[in-house]
gemmi code that builds the backbone of each chain (N, CA, C; Angstrom):
import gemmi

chains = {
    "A": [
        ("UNK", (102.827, 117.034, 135.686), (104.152, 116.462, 135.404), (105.176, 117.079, 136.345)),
        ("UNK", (106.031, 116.411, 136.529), (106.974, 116.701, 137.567), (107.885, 118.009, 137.114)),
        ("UNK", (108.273, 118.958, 137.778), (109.010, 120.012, 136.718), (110.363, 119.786, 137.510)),
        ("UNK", (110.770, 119.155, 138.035), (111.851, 118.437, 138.300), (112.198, 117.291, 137.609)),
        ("UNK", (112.154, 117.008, 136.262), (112.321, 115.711, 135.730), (113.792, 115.697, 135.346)),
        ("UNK", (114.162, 116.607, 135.275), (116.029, 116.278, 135.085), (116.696, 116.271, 135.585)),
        ("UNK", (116.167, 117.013, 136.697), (117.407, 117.142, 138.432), (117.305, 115.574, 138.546)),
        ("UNK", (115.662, 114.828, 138.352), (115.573, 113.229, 139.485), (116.536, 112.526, 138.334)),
        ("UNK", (116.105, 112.306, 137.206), (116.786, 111.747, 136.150), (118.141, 111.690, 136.113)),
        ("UNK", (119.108, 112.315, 135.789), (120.357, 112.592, 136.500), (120.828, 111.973, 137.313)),
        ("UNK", (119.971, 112.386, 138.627), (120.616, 111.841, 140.385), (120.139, 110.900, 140.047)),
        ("UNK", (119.689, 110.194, 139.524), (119.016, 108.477, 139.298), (120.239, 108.036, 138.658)),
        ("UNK", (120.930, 108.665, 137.381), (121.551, 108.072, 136.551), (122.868, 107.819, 137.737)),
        ("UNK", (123.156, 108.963, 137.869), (124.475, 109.153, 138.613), (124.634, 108.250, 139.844)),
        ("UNK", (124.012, 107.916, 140.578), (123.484, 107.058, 141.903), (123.716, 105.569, 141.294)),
        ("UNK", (122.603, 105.197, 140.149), (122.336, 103.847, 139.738), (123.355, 103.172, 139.549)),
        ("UNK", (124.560, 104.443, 138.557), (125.611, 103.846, 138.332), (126.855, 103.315, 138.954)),
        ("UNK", (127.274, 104.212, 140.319), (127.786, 104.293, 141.173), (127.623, 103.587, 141.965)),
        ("UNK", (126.264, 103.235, 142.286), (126.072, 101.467, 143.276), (126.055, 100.635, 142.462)),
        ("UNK", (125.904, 100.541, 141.541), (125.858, 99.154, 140.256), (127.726, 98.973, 140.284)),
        ("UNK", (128.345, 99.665, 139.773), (129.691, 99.383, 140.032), (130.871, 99.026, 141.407)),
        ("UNK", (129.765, 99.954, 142.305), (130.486, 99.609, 143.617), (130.143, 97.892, 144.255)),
        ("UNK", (128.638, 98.263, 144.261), (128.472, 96.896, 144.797), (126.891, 96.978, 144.629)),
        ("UNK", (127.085, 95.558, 143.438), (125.455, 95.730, 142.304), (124.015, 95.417, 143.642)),
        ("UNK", (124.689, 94.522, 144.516), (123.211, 93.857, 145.302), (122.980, 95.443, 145.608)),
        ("UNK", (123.359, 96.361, 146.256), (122.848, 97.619, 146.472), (121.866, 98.533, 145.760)),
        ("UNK", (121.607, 97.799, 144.593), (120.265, 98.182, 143.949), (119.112, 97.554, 143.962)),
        ("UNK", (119.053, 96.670, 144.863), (117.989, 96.004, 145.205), (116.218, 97.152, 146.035)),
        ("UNK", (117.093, 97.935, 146.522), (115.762, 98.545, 146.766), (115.050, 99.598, 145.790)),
        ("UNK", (116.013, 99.540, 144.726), (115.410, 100.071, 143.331), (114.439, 99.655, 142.773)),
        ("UNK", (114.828, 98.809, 142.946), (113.606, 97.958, 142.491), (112.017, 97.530, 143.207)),
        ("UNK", (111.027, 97.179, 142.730), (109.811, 96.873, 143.568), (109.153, 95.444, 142.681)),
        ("UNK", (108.570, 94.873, 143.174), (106.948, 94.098, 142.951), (106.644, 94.259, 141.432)),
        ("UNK", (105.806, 95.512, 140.924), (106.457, 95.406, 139.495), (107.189, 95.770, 138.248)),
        ("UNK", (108.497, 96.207, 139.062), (109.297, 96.402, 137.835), (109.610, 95.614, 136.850)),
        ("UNK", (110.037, 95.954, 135.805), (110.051, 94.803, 134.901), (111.180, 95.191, 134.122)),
        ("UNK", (112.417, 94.602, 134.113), (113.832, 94.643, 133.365), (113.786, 93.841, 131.662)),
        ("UNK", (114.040, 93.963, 130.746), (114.400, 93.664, 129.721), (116.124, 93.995, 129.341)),
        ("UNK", (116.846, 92.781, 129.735), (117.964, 92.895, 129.272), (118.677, 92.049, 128.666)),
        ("UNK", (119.077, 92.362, 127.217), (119.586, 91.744, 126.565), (118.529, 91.290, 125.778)),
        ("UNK", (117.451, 91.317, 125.654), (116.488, 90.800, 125.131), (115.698, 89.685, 126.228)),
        ("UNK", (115.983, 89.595, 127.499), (115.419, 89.051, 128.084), (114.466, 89.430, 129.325)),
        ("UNK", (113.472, 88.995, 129.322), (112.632, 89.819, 130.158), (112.160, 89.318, 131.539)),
        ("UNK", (112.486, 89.936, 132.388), (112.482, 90.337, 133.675), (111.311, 90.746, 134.523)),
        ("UNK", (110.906, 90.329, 135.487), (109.918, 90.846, 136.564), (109.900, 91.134, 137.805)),
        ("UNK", (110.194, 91.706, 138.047), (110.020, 92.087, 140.049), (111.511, 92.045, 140.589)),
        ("UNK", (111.777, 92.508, 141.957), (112.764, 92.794, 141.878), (113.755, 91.786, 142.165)),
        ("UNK", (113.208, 90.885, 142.905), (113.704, 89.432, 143.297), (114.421, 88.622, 141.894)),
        ("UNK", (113.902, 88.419, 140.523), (114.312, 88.227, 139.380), (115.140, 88.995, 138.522)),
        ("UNK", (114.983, 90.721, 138.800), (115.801, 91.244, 138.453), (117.537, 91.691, 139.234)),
        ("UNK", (117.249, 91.254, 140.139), (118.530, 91.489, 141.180), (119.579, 89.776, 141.200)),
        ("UNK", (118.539, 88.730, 141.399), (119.356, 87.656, 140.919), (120.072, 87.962, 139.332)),
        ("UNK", (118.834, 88.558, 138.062), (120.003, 88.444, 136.642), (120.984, 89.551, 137.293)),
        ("UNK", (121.227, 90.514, 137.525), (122.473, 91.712, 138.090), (123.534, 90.970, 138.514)),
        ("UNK", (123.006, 90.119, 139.587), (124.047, 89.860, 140.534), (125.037, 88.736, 140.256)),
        ("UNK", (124.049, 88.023, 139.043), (124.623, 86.378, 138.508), (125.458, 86.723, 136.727)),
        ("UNK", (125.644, 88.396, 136.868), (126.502, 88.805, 135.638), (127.952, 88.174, 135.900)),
        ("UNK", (128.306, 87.921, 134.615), (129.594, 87.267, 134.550), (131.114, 87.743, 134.621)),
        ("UNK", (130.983, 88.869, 135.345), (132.295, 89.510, 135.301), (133.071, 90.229, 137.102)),
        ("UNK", (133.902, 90.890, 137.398), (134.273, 91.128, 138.677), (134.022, 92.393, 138.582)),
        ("UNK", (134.807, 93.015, 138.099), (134.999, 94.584, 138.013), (134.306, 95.229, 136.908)),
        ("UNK", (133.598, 96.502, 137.319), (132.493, 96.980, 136.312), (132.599, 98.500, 136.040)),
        ("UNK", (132.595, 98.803, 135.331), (132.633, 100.372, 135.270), (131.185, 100.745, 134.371)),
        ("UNK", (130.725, 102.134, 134.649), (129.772, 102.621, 133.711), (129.981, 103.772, 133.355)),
        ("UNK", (130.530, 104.116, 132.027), (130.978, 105.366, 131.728), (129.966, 106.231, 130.585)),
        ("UNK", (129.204, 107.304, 131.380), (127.615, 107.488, 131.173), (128.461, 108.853, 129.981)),
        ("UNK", (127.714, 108.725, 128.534), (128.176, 109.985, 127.435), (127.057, 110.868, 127.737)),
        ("UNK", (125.902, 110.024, 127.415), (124.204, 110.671, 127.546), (123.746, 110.872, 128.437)),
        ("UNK", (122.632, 111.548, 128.437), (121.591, 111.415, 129.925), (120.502, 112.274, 128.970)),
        ("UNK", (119.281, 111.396, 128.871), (118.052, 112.642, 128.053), (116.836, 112.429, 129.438)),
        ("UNK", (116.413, 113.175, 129.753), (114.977, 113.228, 130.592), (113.860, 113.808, 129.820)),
        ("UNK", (112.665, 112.918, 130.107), (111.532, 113.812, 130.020), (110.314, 113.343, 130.962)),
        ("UNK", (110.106, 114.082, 131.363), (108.545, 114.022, 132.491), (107.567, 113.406, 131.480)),
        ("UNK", (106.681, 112.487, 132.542), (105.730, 111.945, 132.063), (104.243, 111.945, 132.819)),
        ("UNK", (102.810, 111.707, 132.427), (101.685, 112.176, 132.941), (101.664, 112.099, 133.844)),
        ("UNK", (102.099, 110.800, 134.649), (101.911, 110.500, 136.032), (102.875, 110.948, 137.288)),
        ("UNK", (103.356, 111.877, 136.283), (104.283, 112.199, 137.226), (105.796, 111.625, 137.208)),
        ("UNK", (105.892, 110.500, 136.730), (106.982, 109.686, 136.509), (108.001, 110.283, 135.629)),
        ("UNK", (109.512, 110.170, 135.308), (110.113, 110.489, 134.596), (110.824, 109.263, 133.437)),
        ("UNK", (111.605, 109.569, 131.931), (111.169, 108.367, 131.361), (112.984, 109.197, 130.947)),
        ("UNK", (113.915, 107.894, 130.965), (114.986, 108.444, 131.307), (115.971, 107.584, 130.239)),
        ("UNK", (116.784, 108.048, 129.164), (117.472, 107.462, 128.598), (118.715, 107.866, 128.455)),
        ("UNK", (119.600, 106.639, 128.625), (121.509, 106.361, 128.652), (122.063, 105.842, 127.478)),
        ("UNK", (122.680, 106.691, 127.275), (123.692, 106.200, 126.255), (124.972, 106.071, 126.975)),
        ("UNK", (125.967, 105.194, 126.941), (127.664, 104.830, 127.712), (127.959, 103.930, 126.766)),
        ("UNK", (129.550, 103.788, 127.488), (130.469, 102.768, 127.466), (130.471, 102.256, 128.855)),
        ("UNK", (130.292, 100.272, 128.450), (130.379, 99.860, 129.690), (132.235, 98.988, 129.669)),
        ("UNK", (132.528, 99.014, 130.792), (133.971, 98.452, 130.820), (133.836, 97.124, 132.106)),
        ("UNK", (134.238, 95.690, 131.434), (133.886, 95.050, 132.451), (135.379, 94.049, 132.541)),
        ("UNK", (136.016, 93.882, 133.567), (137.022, 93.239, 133.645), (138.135, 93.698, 132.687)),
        ("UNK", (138.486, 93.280, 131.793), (139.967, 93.629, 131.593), (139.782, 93.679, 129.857)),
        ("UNK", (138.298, 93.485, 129.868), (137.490, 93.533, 127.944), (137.918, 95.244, 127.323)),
        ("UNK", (137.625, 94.942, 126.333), (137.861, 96.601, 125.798), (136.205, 97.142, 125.940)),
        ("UNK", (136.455, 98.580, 126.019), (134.708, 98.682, 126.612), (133.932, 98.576, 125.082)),
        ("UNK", (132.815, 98.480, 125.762), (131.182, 98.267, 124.806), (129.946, 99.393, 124.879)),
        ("UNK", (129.611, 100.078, 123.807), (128.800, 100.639, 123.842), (127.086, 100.170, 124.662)),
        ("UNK", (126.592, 100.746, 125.194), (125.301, 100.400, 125.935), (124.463, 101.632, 125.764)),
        ("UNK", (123.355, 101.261, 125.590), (121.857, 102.031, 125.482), (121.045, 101.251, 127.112)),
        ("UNK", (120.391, 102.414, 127.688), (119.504, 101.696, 128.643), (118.916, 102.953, 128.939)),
        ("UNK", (117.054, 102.523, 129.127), (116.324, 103.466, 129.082), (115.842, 102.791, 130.234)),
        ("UNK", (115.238, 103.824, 131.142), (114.392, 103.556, 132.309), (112.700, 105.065, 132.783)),
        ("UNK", (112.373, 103.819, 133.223), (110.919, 104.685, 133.522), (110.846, 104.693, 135.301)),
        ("UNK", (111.074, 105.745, 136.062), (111.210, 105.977, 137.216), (110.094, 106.457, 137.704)),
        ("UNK", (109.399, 106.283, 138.657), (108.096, 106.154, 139.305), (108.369, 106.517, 141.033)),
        ("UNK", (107.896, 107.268, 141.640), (107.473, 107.745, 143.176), (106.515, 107.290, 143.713)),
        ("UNK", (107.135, 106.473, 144.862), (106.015, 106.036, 145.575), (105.128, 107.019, 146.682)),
        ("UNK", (105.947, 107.711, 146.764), (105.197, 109.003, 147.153), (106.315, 109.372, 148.210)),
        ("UNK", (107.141, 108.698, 148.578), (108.496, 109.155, 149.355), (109.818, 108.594, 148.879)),
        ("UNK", (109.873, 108.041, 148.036), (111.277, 107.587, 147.211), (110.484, 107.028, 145.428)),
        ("UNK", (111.805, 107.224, 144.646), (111.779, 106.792, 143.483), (112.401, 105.375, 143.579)),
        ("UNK", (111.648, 104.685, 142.729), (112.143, 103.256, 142.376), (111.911, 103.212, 140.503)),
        ("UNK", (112.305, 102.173, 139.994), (112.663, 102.077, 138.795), (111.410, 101.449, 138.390)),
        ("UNK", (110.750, 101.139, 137.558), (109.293, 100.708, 136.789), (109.858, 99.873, 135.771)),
        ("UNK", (110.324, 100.595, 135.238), (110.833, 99.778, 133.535), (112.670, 100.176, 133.547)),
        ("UNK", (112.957, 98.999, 133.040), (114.600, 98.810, 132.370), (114.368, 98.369, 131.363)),
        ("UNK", (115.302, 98.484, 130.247), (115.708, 98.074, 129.478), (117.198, 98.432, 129.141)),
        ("UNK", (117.670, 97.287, 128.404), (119.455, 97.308, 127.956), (119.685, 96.516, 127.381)),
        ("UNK", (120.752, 96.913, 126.423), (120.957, 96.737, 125.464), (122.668, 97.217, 125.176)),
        ("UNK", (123.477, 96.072, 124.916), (124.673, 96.288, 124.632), (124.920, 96.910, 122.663)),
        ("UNK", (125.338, 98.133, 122.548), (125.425, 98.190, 120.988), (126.117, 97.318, 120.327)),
        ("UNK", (126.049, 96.349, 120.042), (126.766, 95.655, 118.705), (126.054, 95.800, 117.865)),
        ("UNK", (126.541, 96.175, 116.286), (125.890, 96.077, 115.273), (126.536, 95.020, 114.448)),
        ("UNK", (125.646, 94.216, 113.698), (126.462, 93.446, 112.564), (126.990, 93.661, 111.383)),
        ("UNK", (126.380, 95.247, 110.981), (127.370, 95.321, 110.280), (127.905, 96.992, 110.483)),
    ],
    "B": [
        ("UNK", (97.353, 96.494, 131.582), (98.683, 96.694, 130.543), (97.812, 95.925, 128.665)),
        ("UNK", (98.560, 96.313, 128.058), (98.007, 95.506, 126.556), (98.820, 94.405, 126.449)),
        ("UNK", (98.549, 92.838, 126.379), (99.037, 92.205, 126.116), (99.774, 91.805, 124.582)),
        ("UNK", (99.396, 93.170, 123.621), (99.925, 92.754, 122.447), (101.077, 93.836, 122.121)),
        ("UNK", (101.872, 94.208, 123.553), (102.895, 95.538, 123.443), (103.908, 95.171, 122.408)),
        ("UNK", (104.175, 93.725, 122.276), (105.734, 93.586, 121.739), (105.159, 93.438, 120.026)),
        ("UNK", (104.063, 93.203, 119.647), (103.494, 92.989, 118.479), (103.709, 94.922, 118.142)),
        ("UNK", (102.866, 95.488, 118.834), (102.461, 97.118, 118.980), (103.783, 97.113, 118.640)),
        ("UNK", (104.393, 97.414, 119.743), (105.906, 98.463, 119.273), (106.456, 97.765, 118.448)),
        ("UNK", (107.146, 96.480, 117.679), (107.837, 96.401, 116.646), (107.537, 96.475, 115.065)),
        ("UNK", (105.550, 97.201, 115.022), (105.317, 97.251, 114.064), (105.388, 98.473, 113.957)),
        ("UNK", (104.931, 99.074, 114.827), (105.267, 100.880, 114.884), (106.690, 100.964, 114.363)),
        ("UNK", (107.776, 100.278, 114.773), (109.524, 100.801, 114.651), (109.026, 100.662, 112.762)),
        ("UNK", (108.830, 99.397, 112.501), (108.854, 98.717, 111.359), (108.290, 100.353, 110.347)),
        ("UNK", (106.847, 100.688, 111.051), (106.446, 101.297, 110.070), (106.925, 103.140, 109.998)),
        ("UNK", (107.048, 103.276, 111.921), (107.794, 104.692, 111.569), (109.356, 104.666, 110.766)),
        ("UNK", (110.604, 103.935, 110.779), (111.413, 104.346, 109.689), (111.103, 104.364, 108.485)),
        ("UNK", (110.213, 103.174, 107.909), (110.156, 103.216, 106.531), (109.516, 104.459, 106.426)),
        ("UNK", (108.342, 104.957, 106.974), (108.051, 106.340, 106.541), (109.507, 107.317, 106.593)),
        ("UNK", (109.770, 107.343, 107.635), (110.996, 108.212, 108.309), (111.870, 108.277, 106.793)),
        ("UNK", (112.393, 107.504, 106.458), (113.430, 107.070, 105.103), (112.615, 107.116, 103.671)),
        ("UNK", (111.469, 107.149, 103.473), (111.044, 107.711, 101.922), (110.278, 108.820, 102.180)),
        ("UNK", (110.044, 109.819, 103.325), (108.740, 110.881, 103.210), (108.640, 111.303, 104.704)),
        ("UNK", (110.017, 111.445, 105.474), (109.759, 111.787, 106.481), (108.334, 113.037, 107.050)),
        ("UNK", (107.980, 113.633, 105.861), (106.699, 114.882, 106.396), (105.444, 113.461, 106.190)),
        ("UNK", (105.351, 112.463, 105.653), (104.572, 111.555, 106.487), (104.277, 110.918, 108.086)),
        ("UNK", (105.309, 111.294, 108.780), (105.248, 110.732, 110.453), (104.186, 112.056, 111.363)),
        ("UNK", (103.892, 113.101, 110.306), (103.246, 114.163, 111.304), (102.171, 113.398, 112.187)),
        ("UNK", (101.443, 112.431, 111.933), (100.174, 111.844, 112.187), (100.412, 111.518, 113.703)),
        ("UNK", (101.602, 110.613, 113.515), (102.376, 110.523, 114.358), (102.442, 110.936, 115.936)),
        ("UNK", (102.358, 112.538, 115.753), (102.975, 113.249, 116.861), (101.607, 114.114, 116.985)),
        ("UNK", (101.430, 114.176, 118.337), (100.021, 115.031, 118.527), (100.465, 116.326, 119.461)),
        ("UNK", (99.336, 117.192, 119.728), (99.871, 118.089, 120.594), (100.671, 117.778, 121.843)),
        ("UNK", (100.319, 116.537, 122.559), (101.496, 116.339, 124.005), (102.700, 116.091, 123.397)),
        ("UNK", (102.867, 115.902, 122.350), (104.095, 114.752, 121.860), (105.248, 115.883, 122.247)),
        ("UNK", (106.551, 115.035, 122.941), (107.645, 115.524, 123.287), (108.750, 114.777, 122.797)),
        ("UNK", (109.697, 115.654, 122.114), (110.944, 114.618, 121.338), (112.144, 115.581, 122.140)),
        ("UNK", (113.477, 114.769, 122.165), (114.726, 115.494, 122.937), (115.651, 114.808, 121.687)),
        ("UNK", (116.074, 115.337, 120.962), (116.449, 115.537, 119.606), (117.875, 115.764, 119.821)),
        ("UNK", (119.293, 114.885, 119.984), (120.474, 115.118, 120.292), (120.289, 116.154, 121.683)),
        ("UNK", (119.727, 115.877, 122.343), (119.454, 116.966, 123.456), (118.649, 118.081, 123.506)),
        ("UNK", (118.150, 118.684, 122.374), (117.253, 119.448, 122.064), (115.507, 119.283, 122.183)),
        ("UNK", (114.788, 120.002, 123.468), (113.705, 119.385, 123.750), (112.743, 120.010, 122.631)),
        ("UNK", (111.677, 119.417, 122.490), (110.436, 119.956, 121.430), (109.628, 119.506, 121.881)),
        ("UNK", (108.379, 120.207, 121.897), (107.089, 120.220, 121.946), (105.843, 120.052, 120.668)),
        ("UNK", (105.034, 119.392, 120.719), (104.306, 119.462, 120.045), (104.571, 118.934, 118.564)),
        ("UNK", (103.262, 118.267, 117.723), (103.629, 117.884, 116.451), (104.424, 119.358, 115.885)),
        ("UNK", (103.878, 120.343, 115.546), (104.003, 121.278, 114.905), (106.043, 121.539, 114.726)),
        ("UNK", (106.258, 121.504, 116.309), (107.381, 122.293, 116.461), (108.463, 120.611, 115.951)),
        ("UNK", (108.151, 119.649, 116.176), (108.681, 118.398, 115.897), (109.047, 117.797, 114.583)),
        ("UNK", (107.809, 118.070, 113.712), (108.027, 117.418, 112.533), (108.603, 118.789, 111.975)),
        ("UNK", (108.999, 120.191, 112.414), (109.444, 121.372, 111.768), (110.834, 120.884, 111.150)),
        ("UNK", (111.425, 119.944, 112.413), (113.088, 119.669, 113.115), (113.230, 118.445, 112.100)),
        ("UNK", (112.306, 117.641, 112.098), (112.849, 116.710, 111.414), (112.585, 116.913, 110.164)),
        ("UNK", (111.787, 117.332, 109.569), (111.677, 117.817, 108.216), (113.184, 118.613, 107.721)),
        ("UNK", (113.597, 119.381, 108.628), (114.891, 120.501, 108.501), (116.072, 119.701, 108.928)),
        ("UNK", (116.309, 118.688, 108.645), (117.454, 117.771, 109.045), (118.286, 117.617, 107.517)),
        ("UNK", (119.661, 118.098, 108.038), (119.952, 118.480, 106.832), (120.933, 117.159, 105.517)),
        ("UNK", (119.787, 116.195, 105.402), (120.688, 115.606, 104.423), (119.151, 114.612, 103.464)),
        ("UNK", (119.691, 114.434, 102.458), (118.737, 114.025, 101.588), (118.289, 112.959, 101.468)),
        ("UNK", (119.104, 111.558, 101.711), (119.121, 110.219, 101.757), (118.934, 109.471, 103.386)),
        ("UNK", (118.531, 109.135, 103.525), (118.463, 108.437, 105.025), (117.965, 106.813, 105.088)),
        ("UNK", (118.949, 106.321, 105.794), (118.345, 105.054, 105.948), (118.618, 104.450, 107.450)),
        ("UNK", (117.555, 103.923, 108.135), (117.653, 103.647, 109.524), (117.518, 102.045, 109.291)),
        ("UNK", (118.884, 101.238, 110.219), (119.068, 100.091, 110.208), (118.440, 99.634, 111.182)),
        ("UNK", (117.369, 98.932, 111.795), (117.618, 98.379, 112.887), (118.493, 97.459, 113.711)),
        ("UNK", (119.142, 97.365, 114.593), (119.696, 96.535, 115.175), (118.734, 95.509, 116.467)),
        ("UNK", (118.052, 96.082, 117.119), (117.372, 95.558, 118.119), (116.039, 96.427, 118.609)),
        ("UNK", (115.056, 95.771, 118.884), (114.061, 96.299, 119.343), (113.547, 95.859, 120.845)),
        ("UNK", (113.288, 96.660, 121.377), (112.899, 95.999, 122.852), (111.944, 96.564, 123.246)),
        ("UNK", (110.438, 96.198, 123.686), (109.592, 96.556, 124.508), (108.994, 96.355, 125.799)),
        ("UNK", (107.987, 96.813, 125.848), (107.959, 96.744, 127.487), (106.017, 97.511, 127.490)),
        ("UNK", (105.043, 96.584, 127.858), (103.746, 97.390, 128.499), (104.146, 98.311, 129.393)),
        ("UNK", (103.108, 99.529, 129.961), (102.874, 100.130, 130.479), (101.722, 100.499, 131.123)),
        ("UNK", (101.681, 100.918, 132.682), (100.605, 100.847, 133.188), (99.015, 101.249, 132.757)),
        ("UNK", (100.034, 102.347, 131.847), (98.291, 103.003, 131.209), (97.827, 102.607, 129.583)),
        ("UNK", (98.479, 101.073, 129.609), (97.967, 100.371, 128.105), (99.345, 101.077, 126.917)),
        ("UNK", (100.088, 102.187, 127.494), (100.926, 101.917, 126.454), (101.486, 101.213, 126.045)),
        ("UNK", (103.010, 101.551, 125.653), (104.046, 100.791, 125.153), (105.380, 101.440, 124.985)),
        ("UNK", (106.620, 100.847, 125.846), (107.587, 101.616, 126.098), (108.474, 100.807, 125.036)),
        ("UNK", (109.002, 101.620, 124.181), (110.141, 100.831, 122.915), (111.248, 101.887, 123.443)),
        ("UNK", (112.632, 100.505, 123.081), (113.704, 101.083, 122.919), (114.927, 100.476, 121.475)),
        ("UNK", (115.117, 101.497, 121.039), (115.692, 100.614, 119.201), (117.105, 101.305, 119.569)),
        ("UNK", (117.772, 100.473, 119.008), (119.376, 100.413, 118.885), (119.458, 99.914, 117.360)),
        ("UNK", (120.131, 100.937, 116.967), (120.453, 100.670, 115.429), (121.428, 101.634, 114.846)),
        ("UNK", (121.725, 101.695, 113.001), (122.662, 102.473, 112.828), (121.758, 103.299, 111.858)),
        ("UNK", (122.191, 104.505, 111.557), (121.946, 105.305, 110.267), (122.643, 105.988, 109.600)),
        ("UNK", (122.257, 105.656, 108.338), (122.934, 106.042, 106.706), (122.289, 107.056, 106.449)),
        ("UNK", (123.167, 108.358, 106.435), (122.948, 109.826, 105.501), (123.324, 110.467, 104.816)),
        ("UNK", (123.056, 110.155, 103.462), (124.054, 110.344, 101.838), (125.134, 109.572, 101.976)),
        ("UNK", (126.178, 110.149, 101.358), (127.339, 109.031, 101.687), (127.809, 108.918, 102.494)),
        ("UNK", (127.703, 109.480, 104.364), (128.886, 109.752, 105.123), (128.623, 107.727, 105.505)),
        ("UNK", (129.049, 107.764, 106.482), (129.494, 105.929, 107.008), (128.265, 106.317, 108.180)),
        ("UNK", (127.890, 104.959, 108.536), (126.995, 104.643, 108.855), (127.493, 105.379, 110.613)),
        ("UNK", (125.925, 105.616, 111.182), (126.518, 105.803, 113.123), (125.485, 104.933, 113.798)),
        ("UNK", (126.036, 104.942, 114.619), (124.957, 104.152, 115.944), (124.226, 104.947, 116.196)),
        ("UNK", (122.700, 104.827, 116.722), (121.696, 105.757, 117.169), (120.953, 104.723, 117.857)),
        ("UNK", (120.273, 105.387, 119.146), (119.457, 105.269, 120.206), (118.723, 105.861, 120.201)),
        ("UNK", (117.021, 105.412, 120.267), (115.974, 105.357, 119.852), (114.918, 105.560, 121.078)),
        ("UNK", (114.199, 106.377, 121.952), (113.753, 105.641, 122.974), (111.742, 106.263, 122.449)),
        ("UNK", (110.919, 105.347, 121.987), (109.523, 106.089, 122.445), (108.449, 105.433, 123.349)),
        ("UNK", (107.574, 106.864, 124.079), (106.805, 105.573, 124.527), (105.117, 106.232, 123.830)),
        ("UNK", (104.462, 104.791, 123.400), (103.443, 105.099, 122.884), (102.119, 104.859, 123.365)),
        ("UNK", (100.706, 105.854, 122.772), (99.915, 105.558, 123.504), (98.473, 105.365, 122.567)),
        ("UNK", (97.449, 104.990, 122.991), (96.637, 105.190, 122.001), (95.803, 105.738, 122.274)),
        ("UNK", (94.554, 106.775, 121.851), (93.420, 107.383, 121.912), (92.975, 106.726, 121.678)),
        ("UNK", (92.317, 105.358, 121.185), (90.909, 104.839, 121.282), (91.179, 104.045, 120.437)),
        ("UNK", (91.602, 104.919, 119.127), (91.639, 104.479, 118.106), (92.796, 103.964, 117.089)),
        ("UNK", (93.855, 105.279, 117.700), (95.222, 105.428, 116.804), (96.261, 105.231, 117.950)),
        ("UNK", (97.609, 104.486, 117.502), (98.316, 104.809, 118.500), (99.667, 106.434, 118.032)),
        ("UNK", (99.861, 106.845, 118.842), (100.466, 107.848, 118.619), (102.286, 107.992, 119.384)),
        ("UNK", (102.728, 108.996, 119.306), (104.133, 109.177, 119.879), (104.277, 109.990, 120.796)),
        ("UNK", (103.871, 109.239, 122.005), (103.709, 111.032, 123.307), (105.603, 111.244, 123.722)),
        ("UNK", (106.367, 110.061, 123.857), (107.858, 110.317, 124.198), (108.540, 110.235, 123.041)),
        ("UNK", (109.805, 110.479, 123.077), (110.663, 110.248, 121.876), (111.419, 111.059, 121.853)),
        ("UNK", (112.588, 110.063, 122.183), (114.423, 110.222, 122.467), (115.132, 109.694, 121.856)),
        ("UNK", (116.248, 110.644, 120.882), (117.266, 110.103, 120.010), (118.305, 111.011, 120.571)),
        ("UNK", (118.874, 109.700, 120.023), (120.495, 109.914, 120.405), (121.327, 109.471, 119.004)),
        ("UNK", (122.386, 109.947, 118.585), (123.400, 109.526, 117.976), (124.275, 108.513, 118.849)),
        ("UNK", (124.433, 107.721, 118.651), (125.889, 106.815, 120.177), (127.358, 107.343, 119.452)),
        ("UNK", (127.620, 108.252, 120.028), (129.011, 108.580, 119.386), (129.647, 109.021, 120.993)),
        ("UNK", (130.974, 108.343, 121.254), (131.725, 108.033, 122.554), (132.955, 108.953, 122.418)),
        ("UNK", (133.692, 109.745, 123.712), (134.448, 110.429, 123.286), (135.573, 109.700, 123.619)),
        ("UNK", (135.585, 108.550, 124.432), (137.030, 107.665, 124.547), (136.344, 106.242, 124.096)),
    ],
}
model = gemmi.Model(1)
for chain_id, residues in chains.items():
    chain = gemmi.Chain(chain_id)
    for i, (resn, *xyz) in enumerate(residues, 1):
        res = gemmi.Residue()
        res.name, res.seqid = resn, gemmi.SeqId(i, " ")
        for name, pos in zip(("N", "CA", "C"), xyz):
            atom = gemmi.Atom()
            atom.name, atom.element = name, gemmi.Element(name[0])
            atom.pos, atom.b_iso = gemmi.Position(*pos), 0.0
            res.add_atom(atom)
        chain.add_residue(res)
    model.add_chain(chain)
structure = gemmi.Structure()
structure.add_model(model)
structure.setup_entities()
């Protein structure tokens, strides 16, 4: 297991978020062949499908304001990485968000494996 | 990958709270020696040191709402879940909590090798 799993986790979080707000197509090489996004309840494959749903979000201006950050190393080496924030999009009042990711090395850069997200609304 | 991940993980959520909420020292089965939980930030190892923490959680009544479940296969036949929901403890008012495990099976049983909670509580 990687004994660096919170330094990468972190600089993943901190990075992801920072090009996702600056300018989202810039996460395109995050992605690979088979990552697989689940957002919103909808599920996602590769990076070509996951960078069109990013890029075809409905808003201008994006902020990601990260509370959490949990890491933990996993067998393969991979790290398995979960966010808790407030997201702020256009001129809305912000929204709680959960998004967990599974980060994977190709043996000279990390790319993302698994997304998932999830805006918190509860109904009651 | 297992094609029956989203069946897998939403019966696991289904069946770890209800244990979790009438008999939490029932989930030991649960957690094996790899098993790793990050507990409001607090890492743990092992069933032993895991079910110590949650057993010692200090309130008498608990009830975990779900709000959403999301899964995701994994390369080595697991199953990556992520739950967004609220929880009730005695009388205080309900909170948001973030849920992240990923599960695996020995042959026979599936078990809890990850597992990340969060409270979602925002400071702005």
């Amino acid at each position: 297991m990687n004994p660096q799993f919170d330094q990468v986790g972190r600089q993943f979080v901190e990075f992801y978020y920072k090009v996702f707000d600056e300018n989202r197509s810039g996460l395109a090489p995050l992605y690979r062949q088979p990552s697989m996004m689940t957002f919103e309840g909808v599920q996602l494959i590769g990076a070509e499908a996951i960078m069109q749903k990013l890029i075809a979000l409905p808003f201008q201006k994006v902020q990601h304001v990260v509370t959490t950050v949990d890491c933990q190393p996993m067998l393969d080496g991979g790290v398995l990485v979960m966010v808790v924030g407030q997201l702020k999009t256009d001129d809305d009042p912000p929204h709680g968000f959960s998004q967990t990711f599974v980060l994977k090395n190709d043996g000279s850069n990390w790319f993302i494996f698994s997304d998932l997200f999830r805006l918190v609304v509860h109904s009651v």
